[in-house]
Structure formats: C-alpha cells, structure tokens
C-alpha positions, 0 to 999 in steps of 0.5 A: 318521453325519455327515460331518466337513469340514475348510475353511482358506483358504491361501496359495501359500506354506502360510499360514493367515493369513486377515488377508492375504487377502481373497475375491473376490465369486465366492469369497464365494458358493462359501463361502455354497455350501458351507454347504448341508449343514452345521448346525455349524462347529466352531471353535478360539478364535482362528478363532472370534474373527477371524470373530464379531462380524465377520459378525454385524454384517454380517449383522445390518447389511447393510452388505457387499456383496451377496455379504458379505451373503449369506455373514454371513447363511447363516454366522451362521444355523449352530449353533457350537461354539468350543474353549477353556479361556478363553474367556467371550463366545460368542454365543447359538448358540455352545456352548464346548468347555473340554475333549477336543475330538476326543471331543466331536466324535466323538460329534458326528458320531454324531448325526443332522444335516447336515454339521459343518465343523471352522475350526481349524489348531491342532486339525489333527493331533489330529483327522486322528490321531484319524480323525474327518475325512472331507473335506478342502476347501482355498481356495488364494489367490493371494498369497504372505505369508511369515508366518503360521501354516502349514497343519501344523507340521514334525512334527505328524502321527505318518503320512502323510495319502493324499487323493483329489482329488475336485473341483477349482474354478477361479475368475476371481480366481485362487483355486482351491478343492481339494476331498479325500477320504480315501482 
C-alpha cells in the first residue's frame, strides 16, 4: 500500500497563502528531497494553477536559480492528478478528477507505486475524516501575513486529529520543516 503525505507551506499565524512566501535555496532543495519517493502529487485546482505552468517553464527554461531548477525539474517529471469539476487545460501528465476525490485517492493508494503527496488546503477535513493520510509533513515560514486561507476553517474536522512529531528540520533562513505521523 502507498503511503498518502499531505505538504503545505504556512505561515507563523496559520496561513496557506503561498503568494506571501518565498523558499530560501536550502528549503528548495529540501522540497526537491522529498520528491524521492513520490510518483504522484494530488492537487486541488487552485494549488494546481499557482505552481503550472510556473515551474513547467522554469524547468523547460532553466532560468531559475540552480535550486529552482533542480526543484521545476524533479516536480514537473511527477504524474499529477488535479481536482475540479471545471477545470480544461491540464498538462499532458495531468488527469483531472471531477468527481469523490477521497475515493479516487483511496483506490490510489491501493496501487502498487511510490508515495502520493495530496497539495490541497480545501480538500483537508475530508481527507483526514476519511482516514486516507498517513504523513502530515509541514514547512512553517517565518513571516506572519495576516490573510489567507488558514490551515483548517474553525469547525471542519467532526474529531481531533493526534499526530506523532517524527522529525524536525531546521533551516538557516529561519523555515522549520515538522514532519507528523498519525498515531
């Protein structure tokens, strides 16, 4: 069985607003390290749109720094799923999703393949109700930005969540990577 991790950058004050921050290059190649064992990212259209055709061109360019570069290249290479009922222009390596996300990624994750990581704040409290993530792993910023969409809306989970702490990464630029386990 496939492992399901959920990834989100946020902000000191709990903001998902990935437009008020920006990774140091130390934090770009931790990103490009944890792609290792993955072989699909799962997307809400909204996360889908802020990163294609970004880092498809920067990949397909070169013209980021040399960690953007490694980054674009190691994430765009990743098979994609994007949810949305709306949604046209997805890449060649894209399937969309219109339809029960959780199931889809439940029978996913009974495939043989390397990990999945799931990109979408929207999609949270379904999928942590439906029990369908293992690995919770969390890049905090040091900004505070005061808008945004929060982590989790007041009221979205039915229970409380009990997380193990397995790692803990430090970095030089002041962003610290938390890395969860559920219990």
């Amino acid at each position: 069985m496939r492992k399901v991790k959920f990834g989100i950058n946020i902000s000191l004050d709990g903001y998902c607003d990935h437009t008020a921050m920006s990774p140091s290059e130390e934090l770009l190649d931790y990103f490009t390290g944890t792609m290792d064992d993955v072989d699909l990212v799962f997307f809400g259209r909204v996360m889908y749109e802020l990163m294609f055709p970004y880092w498809a061109d920067v990949a397909k360019d070169q013209s980021g720094t040399p960690a953007e570069n490694r980054f674009a290249e190691r994430f765009t290479a990743i098979d994609k799923i994007v949810v949305s009922k709306t949604f046209e222009n997805a890449r060649k390596d894209t399937h969309i999703v219109r339809e029960n996300p959780v199931a889809e990624l439940l029978k996913l994750k009974q495939q043989p393949g390397k990990s999945i990581t799931v990109d979408s704040v929207s999609m949270l409290p379904e999928m942590i109700a439906a029990d369908v993530i293992d690995e919770f792993n969390l890049v905090v910023h040091p900004v505070v930005v005061g808008h945004g969409r929060p982590l989790l809306v007041a009221g979205s989970l039915q229970q409380k969540l009990n997380l193990k702490l397995v790692d803990t990464i430090p970095f030089k630029s002041g962003h610290v990577a938390l890395h969860y386990m559920r219990m």
